[in-house]
N, CA, C and O atoms as CSV, one atom per row, in Angstrom:
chain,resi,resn,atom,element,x,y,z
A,1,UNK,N,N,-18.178,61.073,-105.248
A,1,UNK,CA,C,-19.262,60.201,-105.639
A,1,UNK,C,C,-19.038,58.788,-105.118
A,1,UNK,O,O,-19.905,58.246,-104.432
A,2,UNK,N,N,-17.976,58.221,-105.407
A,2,UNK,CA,C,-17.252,57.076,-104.668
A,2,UNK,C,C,-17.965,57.195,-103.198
A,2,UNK,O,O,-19.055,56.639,-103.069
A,3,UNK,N,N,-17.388,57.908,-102.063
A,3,UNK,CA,C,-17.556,57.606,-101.279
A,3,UNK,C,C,-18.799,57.856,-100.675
A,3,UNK,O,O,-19.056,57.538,-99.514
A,4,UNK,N,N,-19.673,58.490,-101.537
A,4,UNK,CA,C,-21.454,58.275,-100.965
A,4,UNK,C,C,-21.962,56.874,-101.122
A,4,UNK,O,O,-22.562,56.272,-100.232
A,5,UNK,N,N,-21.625,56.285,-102.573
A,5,UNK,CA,C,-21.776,55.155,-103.066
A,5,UNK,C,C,-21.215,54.236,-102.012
A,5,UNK,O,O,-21.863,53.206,-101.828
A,6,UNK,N,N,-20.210,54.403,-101.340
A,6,UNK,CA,C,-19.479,53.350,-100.165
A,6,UNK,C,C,-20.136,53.762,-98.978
A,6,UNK,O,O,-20.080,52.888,-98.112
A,7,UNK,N,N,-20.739,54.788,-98.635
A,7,UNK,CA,C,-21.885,55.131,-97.623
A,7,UNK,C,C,-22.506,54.414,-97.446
A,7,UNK,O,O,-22.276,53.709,-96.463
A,8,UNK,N,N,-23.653,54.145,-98.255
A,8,UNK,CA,C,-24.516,53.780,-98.739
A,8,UNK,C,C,-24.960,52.274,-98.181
A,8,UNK,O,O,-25.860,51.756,-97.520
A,9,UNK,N,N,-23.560,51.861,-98.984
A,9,UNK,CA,C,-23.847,50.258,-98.746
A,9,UNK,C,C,-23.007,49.778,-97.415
A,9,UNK,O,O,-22.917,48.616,-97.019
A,10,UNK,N,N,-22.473,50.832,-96.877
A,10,UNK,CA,C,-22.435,50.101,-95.421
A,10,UNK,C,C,-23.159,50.615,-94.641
A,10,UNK,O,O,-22.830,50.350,-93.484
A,11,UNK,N,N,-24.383,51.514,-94.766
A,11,UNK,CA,C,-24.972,51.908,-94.501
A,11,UNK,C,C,-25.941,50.796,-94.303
A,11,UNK,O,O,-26.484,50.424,-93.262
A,12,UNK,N,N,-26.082,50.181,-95.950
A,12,UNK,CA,C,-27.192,49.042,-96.107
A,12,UNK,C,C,-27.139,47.706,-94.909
A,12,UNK,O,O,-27.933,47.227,-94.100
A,13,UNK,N,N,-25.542,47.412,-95.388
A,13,UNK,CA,C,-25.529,45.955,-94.837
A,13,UNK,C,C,-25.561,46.241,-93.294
A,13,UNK,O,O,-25.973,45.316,-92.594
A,14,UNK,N,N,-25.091,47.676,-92.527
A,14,UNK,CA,C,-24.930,47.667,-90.788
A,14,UNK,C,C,-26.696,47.319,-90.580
A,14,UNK,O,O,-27.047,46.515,-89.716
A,15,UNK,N,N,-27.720,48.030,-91.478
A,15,UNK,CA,C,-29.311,47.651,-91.355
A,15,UNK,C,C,-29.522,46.230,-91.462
A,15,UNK,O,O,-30.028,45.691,-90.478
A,16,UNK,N,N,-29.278,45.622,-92.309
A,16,UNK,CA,C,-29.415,44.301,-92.586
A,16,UNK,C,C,-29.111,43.051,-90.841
A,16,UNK,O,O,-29.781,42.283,-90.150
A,17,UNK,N,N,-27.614,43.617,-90.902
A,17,UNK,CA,C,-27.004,42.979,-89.641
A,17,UNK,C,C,-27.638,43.343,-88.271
A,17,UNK,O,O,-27.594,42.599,-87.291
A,18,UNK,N,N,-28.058,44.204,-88.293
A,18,UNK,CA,C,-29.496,44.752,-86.837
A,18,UNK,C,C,-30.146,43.810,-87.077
A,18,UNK,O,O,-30.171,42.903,-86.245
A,19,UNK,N,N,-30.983,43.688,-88.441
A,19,UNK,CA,C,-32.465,43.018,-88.646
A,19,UNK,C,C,-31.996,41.828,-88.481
A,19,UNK,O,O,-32.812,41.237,-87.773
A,20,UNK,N,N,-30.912,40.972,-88.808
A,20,UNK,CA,C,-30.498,39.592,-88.676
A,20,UNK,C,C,-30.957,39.203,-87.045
A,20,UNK,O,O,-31.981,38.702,-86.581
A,21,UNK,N,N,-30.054,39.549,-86.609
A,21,UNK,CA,C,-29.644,39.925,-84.917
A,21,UNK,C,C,-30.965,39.998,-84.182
A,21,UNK,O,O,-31.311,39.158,-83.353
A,22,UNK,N,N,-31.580,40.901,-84.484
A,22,UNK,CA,C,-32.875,41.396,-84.315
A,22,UNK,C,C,-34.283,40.251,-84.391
A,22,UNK,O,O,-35.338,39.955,-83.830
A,23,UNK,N,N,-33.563,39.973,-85.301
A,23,UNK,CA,C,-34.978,38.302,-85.840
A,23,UNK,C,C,-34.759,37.184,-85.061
A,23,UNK,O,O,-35.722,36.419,-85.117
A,24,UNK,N,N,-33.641,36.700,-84.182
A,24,UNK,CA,C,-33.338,35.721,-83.716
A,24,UNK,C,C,-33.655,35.678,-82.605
A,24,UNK,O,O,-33.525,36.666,-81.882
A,25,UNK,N,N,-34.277,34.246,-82.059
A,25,UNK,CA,C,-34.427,34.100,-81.016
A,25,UNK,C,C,-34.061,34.117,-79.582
A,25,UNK,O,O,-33.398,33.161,-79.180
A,26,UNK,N,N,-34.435,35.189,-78.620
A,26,UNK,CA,C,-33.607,34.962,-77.985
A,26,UNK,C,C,-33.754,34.220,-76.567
A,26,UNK,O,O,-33.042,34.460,-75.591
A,27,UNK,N,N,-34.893,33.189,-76.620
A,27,UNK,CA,C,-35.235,32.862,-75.499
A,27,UNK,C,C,-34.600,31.270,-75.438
A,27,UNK,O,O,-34.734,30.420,-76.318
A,28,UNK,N,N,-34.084,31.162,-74.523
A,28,UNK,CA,C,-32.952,29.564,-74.474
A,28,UNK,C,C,-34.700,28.644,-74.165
A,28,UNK,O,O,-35.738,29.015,-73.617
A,29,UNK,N,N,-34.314,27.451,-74.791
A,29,UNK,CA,C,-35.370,26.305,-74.096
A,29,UNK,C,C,-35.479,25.913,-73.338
A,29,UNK,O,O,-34.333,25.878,-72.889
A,30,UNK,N,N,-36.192,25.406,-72.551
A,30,UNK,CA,C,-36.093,25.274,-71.168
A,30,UNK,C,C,-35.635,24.040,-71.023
A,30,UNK,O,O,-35.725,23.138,-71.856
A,31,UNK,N,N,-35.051,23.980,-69.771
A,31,UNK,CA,C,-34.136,22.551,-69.199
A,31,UNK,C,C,-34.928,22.245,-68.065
A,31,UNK,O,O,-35.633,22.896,-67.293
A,32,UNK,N,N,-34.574,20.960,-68.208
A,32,UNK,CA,C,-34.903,20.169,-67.189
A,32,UNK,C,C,-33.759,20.183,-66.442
A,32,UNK,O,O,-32.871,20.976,-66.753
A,33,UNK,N,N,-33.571,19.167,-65.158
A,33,UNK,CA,C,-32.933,19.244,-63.610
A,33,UNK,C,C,-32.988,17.630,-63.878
A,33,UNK,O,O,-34.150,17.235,-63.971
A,34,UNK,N,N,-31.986,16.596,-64.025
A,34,UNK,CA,C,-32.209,15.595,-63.860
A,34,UNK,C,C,-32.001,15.296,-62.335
A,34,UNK,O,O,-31.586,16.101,-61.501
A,35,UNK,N,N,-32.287,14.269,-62.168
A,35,UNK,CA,C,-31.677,13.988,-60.632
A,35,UNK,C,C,-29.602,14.024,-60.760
A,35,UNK,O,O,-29.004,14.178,-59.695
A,36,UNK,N,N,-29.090,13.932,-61.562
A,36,UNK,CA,C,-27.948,13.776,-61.499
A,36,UNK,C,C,-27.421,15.184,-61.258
A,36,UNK,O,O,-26.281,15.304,-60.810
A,37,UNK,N,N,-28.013,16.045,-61.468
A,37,UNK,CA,C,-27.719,17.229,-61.788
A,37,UNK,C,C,-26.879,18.277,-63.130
A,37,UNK,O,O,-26.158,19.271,-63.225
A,38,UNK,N,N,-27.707,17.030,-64.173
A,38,UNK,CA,C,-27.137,17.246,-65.269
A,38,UNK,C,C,-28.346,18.448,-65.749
A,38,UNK,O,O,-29.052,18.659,-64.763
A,39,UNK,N,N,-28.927,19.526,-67.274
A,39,UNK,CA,C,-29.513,19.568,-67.732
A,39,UNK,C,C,-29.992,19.395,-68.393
A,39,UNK,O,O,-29.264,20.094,-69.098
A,40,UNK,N,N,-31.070,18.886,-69.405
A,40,UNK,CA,C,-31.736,18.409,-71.031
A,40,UNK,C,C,-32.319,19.595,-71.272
A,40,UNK,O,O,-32.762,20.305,-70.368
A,41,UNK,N,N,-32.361,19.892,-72.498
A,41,UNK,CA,C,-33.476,20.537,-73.255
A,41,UNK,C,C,-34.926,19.928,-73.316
A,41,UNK,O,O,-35.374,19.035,-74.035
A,42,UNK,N,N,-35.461,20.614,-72.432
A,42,UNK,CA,C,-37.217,20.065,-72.657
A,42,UNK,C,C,-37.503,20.810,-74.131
A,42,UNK,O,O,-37.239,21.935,-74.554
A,43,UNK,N,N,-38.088,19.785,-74.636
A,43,UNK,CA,C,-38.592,20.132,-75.993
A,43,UNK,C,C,-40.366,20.319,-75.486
A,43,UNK,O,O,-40.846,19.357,-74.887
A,44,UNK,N,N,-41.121,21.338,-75.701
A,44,UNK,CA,C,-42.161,21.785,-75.677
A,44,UNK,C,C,-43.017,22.421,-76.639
A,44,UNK,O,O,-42.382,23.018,-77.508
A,45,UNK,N,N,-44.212,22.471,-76.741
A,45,UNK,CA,C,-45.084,22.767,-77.917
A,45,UNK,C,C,-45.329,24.595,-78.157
A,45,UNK,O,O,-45.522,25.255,-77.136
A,46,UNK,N,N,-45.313,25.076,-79.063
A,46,UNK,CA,C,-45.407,26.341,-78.964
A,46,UNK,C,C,-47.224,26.087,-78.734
A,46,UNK,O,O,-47.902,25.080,-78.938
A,47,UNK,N,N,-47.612,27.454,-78.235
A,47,UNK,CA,C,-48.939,27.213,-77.921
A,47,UNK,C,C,-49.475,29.105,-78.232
A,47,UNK,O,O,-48.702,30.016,-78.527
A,48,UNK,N,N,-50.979,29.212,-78.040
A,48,UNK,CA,C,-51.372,30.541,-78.397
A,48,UNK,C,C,-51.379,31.277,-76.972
A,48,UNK,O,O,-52.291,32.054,-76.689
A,49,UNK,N,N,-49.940,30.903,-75.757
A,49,UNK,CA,C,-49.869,31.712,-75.614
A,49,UNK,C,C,-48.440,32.211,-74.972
A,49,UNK,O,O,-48.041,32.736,-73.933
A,50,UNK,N,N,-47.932,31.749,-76.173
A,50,UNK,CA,C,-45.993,32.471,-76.580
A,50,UNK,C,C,-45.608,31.495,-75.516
A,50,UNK,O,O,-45.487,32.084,-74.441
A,51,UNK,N,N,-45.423,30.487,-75.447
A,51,UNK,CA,C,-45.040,29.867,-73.889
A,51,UNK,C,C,-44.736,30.946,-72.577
A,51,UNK,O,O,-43.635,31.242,-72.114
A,52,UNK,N,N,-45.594,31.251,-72.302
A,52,UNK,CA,C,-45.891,31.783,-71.159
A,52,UNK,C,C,-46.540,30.999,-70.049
A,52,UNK,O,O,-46.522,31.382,-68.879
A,53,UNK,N,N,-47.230,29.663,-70.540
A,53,UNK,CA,C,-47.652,28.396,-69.760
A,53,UNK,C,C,-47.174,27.470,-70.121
A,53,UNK,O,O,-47.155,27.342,-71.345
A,54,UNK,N,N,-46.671,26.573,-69.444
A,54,UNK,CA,C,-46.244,25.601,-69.347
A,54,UNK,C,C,-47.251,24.322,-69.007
A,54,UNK,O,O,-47.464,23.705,-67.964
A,55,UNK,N,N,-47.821,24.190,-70.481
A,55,UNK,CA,C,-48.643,22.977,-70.335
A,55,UNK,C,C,-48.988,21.660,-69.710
A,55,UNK,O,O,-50.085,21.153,-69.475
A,56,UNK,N,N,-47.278,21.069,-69.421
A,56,UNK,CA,C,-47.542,20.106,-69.532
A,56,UNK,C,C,-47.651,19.735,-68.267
A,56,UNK,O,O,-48.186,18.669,-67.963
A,57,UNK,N,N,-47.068,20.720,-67.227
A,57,UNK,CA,C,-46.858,20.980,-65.911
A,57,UNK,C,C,-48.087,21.825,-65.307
A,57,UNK,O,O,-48.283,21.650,-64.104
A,58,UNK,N,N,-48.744,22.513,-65.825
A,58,UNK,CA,C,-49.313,23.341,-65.175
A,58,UNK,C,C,-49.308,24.709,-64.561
A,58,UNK,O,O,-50.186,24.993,-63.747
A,59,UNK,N,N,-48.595,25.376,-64.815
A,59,UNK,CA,C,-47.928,26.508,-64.355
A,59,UNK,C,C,-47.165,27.441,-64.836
A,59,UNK,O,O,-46.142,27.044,-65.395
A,60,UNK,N,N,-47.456,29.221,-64.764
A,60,UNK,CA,C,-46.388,29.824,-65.829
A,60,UNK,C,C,-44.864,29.076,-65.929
A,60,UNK,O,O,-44.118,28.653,-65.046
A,61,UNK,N,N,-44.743,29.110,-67.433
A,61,UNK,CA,C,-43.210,28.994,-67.516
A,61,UNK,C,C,-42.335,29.068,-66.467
A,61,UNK,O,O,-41.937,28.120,-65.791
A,62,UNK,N,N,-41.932,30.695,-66.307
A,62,UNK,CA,C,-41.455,31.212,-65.763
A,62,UNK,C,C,-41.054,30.830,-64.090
A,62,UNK,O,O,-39.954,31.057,-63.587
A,63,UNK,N,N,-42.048,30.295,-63.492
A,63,UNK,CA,C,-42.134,29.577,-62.444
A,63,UNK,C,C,-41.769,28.113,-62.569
A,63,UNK,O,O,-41.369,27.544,-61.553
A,64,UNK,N,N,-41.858,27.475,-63.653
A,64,UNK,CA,C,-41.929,25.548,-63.427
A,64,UNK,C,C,-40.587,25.305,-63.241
A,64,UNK,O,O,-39.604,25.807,-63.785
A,65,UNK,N,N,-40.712,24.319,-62.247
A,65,UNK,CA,C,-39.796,24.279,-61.284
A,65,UNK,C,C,-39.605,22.595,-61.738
A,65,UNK,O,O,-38.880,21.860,-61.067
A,66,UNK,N,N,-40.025,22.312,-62.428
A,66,UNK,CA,C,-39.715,20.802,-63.428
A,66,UNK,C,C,-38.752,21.067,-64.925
A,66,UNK,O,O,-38.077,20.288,-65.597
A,67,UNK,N,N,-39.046,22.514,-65.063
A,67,UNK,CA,C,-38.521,22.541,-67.283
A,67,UNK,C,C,-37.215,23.669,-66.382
A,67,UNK,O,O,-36.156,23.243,-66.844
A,68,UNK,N,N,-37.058,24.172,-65.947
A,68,UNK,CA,C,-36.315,25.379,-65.433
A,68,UNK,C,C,-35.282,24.704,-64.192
A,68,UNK,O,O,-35.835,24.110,-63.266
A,69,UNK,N,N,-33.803,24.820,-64.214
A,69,UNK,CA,C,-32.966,24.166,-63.787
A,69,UNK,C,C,-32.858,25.323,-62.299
A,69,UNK,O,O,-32.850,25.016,-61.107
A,70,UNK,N,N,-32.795,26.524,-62.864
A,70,UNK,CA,C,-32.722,27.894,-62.527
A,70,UNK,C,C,-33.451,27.961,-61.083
A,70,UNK,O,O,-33.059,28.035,-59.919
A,71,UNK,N,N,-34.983,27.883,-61.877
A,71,UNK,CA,C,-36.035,27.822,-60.383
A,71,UNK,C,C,-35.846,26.638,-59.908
A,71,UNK,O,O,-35.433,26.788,-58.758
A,72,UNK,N,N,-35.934,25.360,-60.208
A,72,UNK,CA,C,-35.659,24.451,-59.578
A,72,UNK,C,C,-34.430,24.753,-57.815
A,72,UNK,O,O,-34.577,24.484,-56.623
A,73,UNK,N,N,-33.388,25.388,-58.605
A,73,UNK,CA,C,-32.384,25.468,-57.768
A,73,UNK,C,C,-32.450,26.411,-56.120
A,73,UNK,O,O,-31.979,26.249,-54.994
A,74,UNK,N,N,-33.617,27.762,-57.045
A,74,UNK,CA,C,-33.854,28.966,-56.183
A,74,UNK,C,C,-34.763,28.120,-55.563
A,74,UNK,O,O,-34.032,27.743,-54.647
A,75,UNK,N,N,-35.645,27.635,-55.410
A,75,UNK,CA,C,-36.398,26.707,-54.746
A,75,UNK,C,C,-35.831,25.724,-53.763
A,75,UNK,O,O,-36.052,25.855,-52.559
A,76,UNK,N,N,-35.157,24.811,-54.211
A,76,UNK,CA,C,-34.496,24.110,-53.701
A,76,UNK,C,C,-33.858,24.755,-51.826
A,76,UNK,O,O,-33.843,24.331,-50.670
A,77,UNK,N,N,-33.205,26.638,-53.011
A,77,UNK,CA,C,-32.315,26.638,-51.508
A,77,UNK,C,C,-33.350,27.642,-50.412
A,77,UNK,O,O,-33.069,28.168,-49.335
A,78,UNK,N,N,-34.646,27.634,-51.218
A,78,UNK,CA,C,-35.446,28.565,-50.187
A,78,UNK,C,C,-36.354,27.620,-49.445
A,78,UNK,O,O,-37.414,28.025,-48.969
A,79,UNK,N,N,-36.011,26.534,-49.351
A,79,UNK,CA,C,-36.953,25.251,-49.202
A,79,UNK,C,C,-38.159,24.815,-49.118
A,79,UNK,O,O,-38.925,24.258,-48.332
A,80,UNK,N,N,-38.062,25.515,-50.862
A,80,UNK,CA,C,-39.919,24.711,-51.345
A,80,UNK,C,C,-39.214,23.940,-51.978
A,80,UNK,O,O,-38.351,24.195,-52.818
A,81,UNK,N,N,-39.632,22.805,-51.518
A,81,UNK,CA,C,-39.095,21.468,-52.503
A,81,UNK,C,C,-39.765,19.935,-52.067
A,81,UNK,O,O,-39.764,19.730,-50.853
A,82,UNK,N,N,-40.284,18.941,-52.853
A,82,UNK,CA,C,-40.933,18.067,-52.389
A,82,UNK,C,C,-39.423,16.586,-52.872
A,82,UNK,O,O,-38.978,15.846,-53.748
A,83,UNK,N,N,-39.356,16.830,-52.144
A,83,UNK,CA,C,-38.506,15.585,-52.619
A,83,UNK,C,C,-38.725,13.919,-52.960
A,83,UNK,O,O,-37.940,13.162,-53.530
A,84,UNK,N,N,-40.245,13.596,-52.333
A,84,UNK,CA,C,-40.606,12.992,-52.688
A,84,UNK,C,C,-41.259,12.646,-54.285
A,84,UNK,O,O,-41.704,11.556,-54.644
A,85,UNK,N,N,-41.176,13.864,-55.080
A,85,UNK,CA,C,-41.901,13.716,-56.363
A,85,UNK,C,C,-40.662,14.514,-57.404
A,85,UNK,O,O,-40.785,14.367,-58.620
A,86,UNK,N,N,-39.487,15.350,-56.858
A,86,UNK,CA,C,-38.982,16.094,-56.794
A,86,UNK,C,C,-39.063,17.583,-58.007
A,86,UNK,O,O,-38.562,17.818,-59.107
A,87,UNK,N,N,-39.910,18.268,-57.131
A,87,UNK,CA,C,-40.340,19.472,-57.434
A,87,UNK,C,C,-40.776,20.121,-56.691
A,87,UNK,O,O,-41.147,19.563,-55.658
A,88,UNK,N,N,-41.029,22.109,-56.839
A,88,UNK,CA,C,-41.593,22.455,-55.801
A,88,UNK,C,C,-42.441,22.249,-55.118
A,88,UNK,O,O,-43.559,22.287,-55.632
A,89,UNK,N,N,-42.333,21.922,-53.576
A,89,UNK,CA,C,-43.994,21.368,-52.719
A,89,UNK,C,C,-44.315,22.576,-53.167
A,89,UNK,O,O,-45.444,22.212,-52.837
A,90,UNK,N,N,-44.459,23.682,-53.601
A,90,UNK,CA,C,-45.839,24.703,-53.777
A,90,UNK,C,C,-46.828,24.165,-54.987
A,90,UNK,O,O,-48.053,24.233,-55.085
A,91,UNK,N,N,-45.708,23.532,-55.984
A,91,UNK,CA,C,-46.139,22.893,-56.903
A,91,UNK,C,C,-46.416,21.615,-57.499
A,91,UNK,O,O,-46.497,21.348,-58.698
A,92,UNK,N,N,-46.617,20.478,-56.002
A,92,UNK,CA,C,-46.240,19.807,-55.748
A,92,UNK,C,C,-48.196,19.349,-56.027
A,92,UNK,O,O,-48.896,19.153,-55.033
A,93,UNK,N,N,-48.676,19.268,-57.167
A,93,UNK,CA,C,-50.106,18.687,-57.058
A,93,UNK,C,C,-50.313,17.373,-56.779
A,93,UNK,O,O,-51.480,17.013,-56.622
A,94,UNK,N,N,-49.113,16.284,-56.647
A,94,UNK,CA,C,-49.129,14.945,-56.482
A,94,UNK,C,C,-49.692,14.881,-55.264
A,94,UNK,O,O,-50.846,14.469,-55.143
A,95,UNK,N,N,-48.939,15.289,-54.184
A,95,UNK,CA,C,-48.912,15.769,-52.718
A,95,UNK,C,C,-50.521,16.220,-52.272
A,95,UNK,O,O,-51.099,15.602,-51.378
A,96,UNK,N,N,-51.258,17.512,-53.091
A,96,UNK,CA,C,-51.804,17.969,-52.799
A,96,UNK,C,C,-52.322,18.699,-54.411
A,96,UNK,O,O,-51.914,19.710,-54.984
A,97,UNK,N,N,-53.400,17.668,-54.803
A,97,UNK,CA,C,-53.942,18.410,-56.049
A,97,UNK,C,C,-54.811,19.682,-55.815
A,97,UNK,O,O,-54.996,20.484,-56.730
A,98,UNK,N,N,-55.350,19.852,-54.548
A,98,UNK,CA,C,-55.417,21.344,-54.500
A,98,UNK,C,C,-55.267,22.813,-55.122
A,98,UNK,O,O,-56.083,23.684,-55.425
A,99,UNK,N,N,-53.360,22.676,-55.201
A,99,UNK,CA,C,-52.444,23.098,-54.934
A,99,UNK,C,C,-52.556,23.889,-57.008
A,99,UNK,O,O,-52.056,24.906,-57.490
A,100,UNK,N,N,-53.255,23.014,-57.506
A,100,UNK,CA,C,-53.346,23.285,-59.182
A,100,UNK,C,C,-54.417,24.737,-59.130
A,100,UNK,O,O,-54.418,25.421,-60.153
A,101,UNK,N,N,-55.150,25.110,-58.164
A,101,UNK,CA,C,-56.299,25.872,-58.625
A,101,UNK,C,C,-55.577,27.717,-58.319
A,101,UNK,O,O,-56.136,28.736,-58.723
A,102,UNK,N,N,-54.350,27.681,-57.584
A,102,UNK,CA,C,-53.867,28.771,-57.794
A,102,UNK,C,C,-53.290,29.419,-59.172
A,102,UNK,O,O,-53.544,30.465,-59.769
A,103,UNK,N,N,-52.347,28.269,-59.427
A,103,UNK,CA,C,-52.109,28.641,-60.721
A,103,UNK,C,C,-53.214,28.628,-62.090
A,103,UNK,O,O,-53.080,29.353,-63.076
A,104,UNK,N,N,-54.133,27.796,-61.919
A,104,UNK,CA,C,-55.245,27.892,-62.681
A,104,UNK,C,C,-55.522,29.370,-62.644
A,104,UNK,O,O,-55.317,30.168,-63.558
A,105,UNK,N,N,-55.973,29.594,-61.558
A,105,UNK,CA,C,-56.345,31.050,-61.664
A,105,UNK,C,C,-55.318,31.976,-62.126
A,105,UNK,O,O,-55.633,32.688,-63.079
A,106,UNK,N,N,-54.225,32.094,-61.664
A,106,UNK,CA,C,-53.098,33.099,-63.141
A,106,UNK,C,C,-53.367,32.951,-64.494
A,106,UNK,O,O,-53.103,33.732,-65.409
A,107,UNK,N,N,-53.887,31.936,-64.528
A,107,UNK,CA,C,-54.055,31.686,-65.788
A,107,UNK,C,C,-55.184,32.079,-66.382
A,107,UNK,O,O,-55.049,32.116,-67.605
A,108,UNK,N,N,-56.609,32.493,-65.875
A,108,UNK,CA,C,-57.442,32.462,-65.957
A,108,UNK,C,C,-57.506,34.491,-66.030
A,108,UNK,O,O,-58.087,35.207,-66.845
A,109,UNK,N,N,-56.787,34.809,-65.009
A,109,UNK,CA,C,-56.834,35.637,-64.646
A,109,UNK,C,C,-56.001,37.058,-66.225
A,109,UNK,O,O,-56.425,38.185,-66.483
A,110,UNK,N,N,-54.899,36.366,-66.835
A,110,UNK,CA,C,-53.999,37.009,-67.572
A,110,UNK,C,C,-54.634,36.080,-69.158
A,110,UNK,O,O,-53.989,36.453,-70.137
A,111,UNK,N,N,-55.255,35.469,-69.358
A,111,UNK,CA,C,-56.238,34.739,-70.294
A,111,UNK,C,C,-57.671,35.023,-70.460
A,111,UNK,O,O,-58.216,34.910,-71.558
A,112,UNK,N,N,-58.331,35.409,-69.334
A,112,UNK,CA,C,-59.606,35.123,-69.314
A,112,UNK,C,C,-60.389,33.877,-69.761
A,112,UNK,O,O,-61.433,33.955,-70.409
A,113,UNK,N,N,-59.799,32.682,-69.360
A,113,UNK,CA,C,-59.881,31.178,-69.264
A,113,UNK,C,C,-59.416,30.438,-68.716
A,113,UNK,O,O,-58.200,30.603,-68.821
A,114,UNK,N,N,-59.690,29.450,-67.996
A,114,UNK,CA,C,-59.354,28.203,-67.675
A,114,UNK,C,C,-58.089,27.293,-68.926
A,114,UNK,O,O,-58.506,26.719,-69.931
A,115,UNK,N,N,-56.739,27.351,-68.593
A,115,UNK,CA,C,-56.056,26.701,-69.273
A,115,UNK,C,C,-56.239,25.036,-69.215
A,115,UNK,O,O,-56.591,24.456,-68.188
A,116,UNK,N,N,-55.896,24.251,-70.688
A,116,UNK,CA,C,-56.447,22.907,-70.466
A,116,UNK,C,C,-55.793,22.587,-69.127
A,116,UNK,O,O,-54.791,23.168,-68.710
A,117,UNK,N,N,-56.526,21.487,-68.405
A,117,UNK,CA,C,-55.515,20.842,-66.975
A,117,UNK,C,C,-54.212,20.028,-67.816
A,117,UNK,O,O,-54.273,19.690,-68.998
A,118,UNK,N,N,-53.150,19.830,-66.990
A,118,UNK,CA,C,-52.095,19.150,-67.593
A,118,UNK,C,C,-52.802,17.665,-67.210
A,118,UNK,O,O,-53.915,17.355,-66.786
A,119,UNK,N,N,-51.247,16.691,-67.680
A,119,UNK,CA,C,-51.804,15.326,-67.924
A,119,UNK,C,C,-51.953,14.808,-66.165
A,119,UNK,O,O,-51.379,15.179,-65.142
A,120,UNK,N,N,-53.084,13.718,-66.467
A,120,UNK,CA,C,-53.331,13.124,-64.850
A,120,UNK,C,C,-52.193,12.718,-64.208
A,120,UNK,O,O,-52.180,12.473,-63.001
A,121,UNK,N,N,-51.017,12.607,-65.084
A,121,UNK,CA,C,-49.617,12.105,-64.420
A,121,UNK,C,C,-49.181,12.808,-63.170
A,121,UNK,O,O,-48.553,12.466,-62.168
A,122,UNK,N,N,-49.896,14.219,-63.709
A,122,UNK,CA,C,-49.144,15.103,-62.411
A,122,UNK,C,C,-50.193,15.513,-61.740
A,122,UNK,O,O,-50.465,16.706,-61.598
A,123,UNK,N,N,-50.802,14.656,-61.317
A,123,UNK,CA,C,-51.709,14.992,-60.122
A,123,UNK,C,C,-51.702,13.380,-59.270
A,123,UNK,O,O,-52.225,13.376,-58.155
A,124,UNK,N,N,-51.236,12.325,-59.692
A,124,UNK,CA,C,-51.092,10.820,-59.403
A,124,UNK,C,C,-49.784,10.907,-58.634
A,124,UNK,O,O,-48.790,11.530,-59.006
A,125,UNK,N,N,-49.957,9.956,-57.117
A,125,UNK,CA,C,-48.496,9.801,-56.504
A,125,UNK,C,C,-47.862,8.981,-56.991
A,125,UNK,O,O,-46.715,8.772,-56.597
């Protein structure tokens, strides 16, 4: 009887310790690329759509090549890179505000909307 009773409850707590584990976040925040080549934590807004866009920039997450040290770098050595603004020239709307209506459309496209435009900062040389 004992040892069903000791079953049981390590039975309980190994469930518990999944669901802990399980609940936690596991997506790191995104960093920035200073010029020094240090990283920061960009602090960013959750939004309705799981940060999968990157508001403030314009462009999936996953791609911004401003909050992401990562792409920044893969960029860097495949040489999309504007160094004048320093970010990817693909993503480089200072350069060439154009350059915003592709990613608009991903967005549009996996939304079925037009995401707000980011701030005029990043479309100004």
């Amino acid at each position: 009887m004992k040892f069903a009773h000791w079953a049981s409850c390590i039975l309980m707590f190994a469930a518990a310790a999944v669901l802990v584990s399980a609940s936690g976040c596991a997506k790191e925040p995104p960093k920035k690329s200073g010029g020094d080549g240090k990283q920061e934590i960009v602090k960013g807004k959750e939004g309705p759509h799981e940060g999968w866009w990157c508001a403030e920039h314009g462009v999936p997450e996953e791609m911004c090549s401003l909050c992401s040290a990562d792409v920044a770098a893969k960029l860097k050595k495949e040489g999309d890179w504007c160094k004048l603004h320093d970010r990817a020239q693909s993503q480089c709307f200072k350069c060439d505000p154009s350059k915003y209506a592709k990613f608009e459309a991903m967005h549009e496209a996996k939304f079925g909307k037009k995401p707000e435009r980011p701030p005029e900062t990043e479309f100004k040389k």
